[in-house]
N, CA, C and O atoms as CSV, one atom per row, in Angstrom:
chain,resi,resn,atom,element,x,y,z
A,1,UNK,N,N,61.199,136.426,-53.739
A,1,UNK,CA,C,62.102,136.094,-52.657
A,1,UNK,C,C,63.545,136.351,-53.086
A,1,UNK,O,O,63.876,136.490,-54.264
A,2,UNK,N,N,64.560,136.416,-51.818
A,2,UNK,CA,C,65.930,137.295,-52.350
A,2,UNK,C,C,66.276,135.252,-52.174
A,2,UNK,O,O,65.644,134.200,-52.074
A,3,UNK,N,N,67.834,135.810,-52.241
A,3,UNK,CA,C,68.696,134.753,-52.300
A,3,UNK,C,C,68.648,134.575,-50.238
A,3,UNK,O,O,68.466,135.341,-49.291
A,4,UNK,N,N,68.934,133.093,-50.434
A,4,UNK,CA,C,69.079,133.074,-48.793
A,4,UNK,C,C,70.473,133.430,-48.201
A,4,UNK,O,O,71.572,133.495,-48.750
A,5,UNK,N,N,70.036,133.673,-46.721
A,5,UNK,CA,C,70.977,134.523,-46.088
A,5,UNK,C,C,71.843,133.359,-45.487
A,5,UNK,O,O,71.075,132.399,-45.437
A,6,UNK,N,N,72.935,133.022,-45.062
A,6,UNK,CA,C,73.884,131.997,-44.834
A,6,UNK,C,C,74.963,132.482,-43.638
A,6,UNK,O,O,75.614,133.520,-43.757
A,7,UNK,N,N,75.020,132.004,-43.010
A,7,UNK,CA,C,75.932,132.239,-41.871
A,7,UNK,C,C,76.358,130.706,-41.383
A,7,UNK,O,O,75.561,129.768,-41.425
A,8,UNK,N,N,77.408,130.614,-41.025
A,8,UNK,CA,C,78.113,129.575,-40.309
A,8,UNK,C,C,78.844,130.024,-39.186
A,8,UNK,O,O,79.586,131.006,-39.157
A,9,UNK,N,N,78.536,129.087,-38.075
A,9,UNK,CA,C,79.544,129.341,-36.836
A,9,UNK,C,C,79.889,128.363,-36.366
A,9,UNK,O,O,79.158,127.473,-35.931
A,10,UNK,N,N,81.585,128.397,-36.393
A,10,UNK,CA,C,82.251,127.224,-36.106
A,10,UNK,C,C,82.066,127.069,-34.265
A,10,UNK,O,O,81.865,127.850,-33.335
A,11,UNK,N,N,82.185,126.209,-34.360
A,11,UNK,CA,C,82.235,125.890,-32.618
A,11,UNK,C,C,83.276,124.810,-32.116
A,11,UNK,O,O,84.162,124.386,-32.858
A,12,UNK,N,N,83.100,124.364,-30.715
A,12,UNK,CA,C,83.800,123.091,-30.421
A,12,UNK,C,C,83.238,122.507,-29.418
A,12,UNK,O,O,83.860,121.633,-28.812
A,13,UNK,N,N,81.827,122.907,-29.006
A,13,UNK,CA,C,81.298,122.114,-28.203
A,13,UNK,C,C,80.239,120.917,-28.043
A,13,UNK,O,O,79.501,120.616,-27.106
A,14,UNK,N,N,80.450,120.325,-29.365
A,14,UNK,CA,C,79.663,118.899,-30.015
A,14,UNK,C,C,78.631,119.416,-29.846
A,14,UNK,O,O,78.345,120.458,-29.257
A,15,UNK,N,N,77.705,118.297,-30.648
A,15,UNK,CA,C,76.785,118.519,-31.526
A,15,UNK,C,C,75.671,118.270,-30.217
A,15,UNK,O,O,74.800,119.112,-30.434
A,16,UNK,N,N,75.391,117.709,-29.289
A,16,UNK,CA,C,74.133,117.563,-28.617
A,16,UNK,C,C,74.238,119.300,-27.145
A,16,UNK,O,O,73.384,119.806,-26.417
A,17,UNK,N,N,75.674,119.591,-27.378
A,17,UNK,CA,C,76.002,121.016,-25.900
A,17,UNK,C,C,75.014,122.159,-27.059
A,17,UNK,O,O,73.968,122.750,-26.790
A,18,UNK,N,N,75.814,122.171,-28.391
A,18,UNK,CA,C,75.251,123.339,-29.436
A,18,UNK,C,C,74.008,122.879,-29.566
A,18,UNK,O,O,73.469,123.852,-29.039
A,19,UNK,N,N,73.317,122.338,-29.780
A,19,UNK,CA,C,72.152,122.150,-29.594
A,19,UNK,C,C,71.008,122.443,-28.036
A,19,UNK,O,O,69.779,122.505,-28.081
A,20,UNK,N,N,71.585,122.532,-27.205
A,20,UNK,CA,C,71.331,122.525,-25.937
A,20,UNK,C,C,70.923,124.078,-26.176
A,20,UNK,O,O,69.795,124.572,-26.170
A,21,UNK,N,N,72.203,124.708,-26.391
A,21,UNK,CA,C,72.511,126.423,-26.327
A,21,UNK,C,C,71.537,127.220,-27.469
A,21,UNK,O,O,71.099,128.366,-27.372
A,22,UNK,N,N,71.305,126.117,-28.743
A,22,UNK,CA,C,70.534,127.158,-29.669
A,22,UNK,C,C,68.902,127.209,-28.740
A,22,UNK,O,O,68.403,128.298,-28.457
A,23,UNK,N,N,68.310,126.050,-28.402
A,23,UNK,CA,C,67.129,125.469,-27.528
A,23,UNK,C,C,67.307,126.879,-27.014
A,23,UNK,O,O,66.791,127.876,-27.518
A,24,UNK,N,N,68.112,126.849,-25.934
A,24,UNK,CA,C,67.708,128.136,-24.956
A,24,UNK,C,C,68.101,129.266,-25.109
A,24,UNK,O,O,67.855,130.187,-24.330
A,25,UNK,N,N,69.016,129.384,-26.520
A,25,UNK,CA,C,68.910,130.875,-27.024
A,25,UNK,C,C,67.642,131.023,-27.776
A,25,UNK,O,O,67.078,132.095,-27.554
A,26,UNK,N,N,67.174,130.400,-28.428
A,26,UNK,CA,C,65.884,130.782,-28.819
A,26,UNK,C,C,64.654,130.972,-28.125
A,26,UNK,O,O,63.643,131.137,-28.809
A,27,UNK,N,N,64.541,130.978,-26.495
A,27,UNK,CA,C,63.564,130.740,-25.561
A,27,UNK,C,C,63.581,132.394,-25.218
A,27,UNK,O,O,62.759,133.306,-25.125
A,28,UNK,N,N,65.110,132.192,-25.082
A,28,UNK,CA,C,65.400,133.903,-24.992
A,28,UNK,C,C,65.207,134.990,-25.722
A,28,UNK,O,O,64.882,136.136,-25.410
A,29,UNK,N,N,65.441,134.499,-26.703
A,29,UNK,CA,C,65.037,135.646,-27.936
A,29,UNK,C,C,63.317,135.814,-27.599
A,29,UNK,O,O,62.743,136.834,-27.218
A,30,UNK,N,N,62.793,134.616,-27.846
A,30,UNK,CA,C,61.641,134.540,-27.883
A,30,UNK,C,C,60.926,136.020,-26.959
A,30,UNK,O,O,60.179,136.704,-27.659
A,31,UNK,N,N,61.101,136.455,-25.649
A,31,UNK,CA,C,60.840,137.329,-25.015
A,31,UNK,C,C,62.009,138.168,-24.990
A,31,UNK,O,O,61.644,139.145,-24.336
A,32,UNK,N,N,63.294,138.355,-25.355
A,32,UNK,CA,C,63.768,139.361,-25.485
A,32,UNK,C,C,63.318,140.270,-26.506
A,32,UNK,O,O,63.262,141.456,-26.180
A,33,UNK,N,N,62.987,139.954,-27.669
A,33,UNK,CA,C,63.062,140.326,-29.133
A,33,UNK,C,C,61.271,140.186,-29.217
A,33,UNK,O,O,60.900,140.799,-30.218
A,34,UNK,N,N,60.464,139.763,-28.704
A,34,UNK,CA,C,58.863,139.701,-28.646
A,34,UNK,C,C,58.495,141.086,-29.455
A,34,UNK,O,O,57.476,141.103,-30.145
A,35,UNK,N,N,59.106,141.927,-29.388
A,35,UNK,CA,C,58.347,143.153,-29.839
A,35,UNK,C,C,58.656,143.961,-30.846
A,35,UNK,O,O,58.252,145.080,-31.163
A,36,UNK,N,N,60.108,142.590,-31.701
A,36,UNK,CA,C,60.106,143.029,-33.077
A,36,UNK,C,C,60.484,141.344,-33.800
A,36,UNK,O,O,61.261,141.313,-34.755
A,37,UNK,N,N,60.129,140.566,-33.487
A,37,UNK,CA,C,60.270,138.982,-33.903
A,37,UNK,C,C,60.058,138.237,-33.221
A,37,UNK,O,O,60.613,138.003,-32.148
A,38,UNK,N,N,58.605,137.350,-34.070
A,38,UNK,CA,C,57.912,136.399,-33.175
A,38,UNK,C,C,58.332,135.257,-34.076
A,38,UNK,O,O,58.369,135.476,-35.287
A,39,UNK,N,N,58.720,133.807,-33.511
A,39,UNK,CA,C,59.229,132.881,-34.474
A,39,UNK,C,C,57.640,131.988,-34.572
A,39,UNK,O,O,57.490,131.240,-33.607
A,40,UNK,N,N,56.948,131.980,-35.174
A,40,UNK,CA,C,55.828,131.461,-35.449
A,40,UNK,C,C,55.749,129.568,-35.339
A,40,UNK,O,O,54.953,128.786,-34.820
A,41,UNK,N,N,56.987,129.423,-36.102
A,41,UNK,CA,C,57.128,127.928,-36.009
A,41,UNK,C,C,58.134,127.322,-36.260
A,41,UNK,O,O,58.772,127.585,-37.280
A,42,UNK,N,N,58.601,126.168,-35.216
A,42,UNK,CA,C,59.668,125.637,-34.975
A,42,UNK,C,C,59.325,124.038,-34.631
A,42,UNK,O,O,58.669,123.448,-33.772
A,43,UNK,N,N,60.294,123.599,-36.004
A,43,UNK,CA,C,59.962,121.651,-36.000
A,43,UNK,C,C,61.413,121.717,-35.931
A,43,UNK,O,O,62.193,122.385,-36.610
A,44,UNK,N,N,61.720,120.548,-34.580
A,44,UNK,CA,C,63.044,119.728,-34.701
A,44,UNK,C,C,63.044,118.688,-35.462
A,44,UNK,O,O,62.271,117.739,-35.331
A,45,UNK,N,N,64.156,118.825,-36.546
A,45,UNK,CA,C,63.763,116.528,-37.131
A,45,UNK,C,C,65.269,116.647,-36.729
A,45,UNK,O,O,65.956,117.554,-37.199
A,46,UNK,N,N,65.787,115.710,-35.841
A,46,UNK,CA,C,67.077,115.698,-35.763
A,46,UNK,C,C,68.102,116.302,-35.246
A,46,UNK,O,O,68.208,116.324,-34.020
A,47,UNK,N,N,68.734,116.703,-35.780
A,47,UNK,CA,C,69.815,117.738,-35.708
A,47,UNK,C,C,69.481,119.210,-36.460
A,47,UNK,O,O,70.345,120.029,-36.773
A,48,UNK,N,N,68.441,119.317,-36.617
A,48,UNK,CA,C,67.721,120.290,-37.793
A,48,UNK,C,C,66.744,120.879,-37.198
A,48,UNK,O,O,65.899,120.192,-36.624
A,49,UNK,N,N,66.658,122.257,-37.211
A,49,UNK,CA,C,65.327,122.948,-36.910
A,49,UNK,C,C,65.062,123.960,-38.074
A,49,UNK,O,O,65.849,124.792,-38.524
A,50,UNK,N,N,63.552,123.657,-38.527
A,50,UNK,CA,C,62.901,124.158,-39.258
A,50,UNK,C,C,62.014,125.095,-38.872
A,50,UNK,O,O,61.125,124.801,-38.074
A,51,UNK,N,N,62.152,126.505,-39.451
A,51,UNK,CA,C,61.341,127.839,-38.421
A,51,UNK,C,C,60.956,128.546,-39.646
A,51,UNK,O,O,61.418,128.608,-40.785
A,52,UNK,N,N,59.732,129.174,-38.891
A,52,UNK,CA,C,59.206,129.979,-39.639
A,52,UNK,C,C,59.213,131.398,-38.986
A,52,UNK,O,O,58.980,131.371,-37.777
A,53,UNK,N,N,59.436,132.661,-39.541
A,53,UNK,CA,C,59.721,133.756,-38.109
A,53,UNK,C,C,58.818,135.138,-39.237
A,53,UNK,O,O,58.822,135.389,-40.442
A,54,UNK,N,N,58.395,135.508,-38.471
A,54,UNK,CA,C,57.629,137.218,-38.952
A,54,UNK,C,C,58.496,138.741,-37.989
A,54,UNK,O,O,58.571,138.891,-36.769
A,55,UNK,N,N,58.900,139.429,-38.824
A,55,UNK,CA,C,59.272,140.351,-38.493
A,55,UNK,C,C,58.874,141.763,-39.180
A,55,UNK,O,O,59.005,141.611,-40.395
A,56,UNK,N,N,58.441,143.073,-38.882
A,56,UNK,CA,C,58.068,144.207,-39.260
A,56,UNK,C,C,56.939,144.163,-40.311
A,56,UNK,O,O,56.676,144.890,-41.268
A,57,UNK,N,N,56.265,142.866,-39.712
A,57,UNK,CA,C,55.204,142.387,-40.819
A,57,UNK,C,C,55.941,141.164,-42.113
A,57,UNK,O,O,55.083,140.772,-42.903
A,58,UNK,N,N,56.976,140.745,-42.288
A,58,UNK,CA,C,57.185,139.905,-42.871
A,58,UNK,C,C,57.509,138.792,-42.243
A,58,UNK,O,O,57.928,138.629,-41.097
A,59,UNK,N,N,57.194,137.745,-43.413
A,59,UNK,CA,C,57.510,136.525,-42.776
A,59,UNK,C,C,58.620,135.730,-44.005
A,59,UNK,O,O,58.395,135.424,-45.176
A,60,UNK,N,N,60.081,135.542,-43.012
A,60,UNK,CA,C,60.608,134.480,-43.580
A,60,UNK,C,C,60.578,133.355,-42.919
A,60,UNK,O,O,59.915,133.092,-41.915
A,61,UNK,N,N,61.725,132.317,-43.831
A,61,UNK,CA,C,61.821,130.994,-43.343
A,61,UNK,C,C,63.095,129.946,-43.446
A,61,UNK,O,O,63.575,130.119,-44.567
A,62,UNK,N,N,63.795,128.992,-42.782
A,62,UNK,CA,C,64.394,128.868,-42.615
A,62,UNK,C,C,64.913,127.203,-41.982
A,62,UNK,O,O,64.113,126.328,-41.651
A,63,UNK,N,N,66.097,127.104,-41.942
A,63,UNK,CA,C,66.666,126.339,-41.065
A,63,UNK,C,C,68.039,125.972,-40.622
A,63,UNK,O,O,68.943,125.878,-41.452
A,64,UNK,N,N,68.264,125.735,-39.202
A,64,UNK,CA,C,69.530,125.536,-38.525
A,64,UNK,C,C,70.488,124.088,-38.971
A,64,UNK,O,O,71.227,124.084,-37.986
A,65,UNK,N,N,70.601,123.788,-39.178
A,65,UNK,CA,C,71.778,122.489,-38.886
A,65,UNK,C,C,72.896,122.989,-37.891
A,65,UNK,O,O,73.489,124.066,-37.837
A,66,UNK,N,N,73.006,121.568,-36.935
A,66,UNK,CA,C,73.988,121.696,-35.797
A,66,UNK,C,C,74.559,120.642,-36.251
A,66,UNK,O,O,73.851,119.695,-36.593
A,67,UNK,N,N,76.127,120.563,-36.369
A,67,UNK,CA,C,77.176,119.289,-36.327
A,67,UNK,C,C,77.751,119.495,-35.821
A,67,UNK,O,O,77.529,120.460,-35.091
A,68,UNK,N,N,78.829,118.904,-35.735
A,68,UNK,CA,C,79.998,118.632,-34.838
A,68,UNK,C,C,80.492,119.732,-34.163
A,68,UNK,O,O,80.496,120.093,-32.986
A,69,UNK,N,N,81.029,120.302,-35.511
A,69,UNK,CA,C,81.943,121.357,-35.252
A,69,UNK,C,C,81.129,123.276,-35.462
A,69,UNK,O,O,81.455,124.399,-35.077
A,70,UNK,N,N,80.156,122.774,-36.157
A,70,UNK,CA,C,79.953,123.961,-36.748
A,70,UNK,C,C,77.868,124.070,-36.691
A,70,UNK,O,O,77.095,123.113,-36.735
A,71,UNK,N,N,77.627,125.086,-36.620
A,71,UNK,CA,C,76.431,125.624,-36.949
A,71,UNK,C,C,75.860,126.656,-38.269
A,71,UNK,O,O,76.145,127.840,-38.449
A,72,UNK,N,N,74.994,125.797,-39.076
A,72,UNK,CA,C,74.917,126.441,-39.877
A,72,UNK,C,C,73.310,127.128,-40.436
A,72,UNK,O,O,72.415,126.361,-40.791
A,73,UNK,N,N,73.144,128.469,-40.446
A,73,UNK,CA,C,71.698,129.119,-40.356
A,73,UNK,C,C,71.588,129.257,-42.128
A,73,UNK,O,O,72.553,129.449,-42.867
A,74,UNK,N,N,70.516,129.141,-42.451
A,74,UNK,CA,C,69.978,129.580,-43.882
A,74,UNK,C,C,68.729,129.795,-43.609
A,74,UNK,O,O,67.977,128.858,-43.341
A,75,UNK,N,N,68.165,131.558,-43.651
A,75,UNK,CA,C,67.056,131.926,-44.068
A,75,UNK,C,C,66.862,132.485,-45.238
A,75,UNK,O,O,67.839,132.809,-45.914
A,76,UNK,N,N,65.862,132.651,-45.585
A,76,UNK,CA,C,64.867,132.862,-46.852
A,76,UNK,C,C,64.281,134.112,-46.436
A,76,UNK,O,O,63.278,134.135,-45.722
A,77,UNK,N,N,64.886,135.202,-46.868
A,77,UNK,CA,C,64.512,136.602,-46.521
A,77,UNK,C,C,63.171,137.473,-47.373
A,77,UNK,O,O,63.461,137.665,-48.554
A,78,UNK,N,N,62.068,137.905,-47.050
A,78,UNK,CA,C,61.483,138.599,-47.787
A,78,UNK,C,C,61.889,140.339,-48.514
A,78,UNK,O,O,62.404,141.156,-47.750
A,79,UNK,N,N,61.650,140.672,-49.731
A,79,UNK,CA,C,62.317,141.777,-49.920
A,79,UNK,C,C,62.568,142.913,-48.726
A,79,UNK,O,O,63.674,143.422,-48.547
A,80,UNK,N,N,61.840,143.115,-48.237
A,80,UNK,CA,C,61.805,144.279,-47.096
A,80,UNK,C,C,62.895,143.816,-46.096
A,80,UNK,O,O,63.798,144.560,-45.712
A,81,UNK,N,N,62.753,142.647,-45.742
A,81,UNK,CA,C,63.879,142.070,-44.786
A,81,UNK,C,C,65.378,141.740,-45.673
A,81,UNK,O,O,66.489,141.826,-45.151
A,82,UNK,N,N,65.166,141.405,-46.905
A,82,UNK,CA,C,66.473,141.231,-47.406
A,82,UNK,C,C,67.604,142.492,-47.618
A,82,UNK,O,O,68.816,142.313,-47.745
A,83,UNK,N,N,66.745,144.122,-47.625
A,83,UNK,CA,C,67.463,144.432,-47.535
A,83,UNK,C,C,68.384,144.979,-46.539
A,83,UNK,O,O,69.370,145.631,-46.883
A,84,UNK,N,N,68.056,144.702,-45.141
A,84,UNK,CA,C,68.810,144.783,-44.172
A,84,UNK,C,C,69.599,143.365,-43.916
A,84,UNK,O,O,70.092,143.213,-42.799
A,85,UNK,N,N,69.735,142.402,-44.811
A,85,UNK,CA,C,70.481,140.992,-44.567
A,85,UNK,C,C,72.118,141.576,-44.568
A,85,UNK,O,O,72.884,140.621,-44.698
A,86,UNK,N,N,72.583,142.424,-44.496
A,86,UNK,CA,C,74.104,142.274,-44.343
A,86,UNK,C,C,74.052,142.694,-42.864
A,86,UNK,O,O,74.704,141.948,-42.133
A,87,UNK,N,N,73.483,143.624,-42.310
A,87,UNK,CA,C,73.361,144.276,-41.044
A,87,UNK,C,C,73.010,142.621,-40.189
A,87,UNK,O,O,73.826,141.950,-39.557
A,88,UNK,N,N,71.625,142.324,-40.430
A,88,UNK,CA,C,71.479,141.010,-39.643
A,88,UNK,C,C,72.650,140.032,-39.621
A,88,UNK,O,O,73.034,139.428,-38.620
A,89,UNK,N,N,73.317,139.927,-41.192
A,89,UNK,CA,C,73.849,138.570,-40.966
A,89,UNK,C,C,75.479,139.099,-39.452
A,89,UNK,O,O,75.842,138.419,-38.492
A,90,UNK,N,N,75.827,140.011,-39.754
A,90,UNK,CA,C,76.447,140.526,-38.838
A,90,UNK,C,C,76.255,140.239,-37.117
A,90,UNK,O,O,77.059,139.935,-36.235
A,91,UNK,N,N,75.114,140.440,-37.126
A,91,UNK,CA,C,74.246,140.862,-35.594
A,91,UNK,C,C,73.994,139.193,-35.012
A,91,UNK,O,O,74.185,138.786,-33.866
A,92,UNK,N,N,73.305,138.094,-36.698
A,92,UNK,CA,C,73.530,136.607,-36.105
A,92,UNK,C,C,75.010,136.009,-35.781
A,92,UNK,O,O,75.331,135.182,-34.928
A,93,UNK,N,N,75.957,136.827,-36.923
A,93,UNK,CA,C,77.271,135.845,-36.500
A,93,UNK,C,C,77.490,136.358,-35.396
A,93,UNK,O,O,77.603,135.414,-34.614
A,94,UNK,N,N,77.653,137.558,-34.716
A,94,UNK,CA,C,77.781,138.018,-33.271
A,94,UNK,C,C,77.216,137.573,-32.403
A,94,UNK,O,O,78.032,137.413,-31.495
A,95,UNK,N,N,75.758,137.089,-31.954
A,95,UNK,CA,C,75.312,136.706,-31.295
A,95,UNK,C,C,75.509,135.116,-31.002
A,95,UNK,O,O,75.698,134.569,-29.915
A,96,UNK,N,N,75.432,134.670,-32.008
A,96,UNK,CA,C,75.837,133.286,-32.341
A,96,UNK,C,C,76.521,132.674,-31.902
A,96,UNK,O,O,76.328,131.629,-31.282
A,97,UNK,N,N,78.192,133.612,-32.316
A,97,UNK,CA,C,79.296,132.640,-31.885
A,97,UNK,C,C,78.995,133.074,-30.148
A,97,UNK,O,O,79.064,132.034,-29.493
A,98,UNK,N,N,78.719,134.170,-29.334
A,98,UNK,CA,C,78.956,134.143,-28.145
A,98,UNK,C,C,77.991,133.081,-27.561
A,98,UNK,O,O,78.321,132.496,-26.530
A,99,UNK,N,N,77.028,132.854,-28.060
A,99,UNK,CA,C,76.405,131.539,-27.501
A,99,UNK,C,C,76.895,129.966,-27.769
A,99,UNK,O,O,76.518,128.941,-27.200
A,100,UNK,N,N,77.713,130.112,-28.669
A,100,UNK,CA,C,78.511,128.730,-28.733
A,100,UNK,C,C,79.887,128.891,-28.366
A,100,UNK,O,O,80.617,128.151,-29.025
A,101,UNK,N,N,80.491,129.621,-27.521
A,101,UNK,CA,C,81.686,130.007,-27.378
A,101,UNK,C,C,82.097,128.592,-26.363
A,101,UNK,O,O,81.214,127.769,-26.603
A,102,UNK,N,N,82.739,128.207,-25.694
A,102,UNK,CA,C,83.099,126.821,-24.956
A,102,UNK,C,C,83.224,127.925,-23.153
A,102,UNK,O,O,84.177,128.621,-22.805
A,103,UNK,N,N,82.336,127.763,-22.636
A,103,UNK,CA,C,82.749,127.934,-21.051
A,103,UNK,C,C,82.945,127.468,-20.508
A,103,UNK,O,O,83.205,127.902,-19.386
């Protein structure tokens, strides 16, 4: 296994709105992205979601923390997937912050 991948996105829309938004960005992904990432498994404890996701045949793993201000992702990349982790981490902070942006 590589080193985990780390992204943070600051926000300002408290901790139960960012939470609201990851819920239904991930519903979305779920069938947007179906036909290159299936998230296999997803436990809430808290403020915390714990996932497990397979992509191009690999499977990493992971988890979100939502606080106040900020959102923070750490997955656990498999070699094949780690080496596209600068491209992804790019593509999550992009996607990311526009889903926590304040409307």
């Amino acid at each position: 296994m590589s080193e985990p991948l780390v992204v943070i996105l600051p926000h300002r829309l408290g901790k139960d709105e960012a939470v609201r938004r990851i819920k239904d960005g991930l519903g979305r992904a779920k069938t947007e992205f179906a036909w290159l990432l299936a998230l296999e498994e997803e436990v809430w404890t808290g403020d915390r979601l714990s996932f497990r996701a397979a992509a191009l045949g690999q499977r990493a793993t992971g988890f979100i923390d939502v606080y106040d201000g900020a959102v923070r992702l750490e997955v656990t990349l498999p070699w094949l997937l780690a080496r596209f982790a600068h491209a992804v981490q790019r593509v999550i902070g992009a996607k990311g912050q526009l889903m926590l942006e304040k409307k």
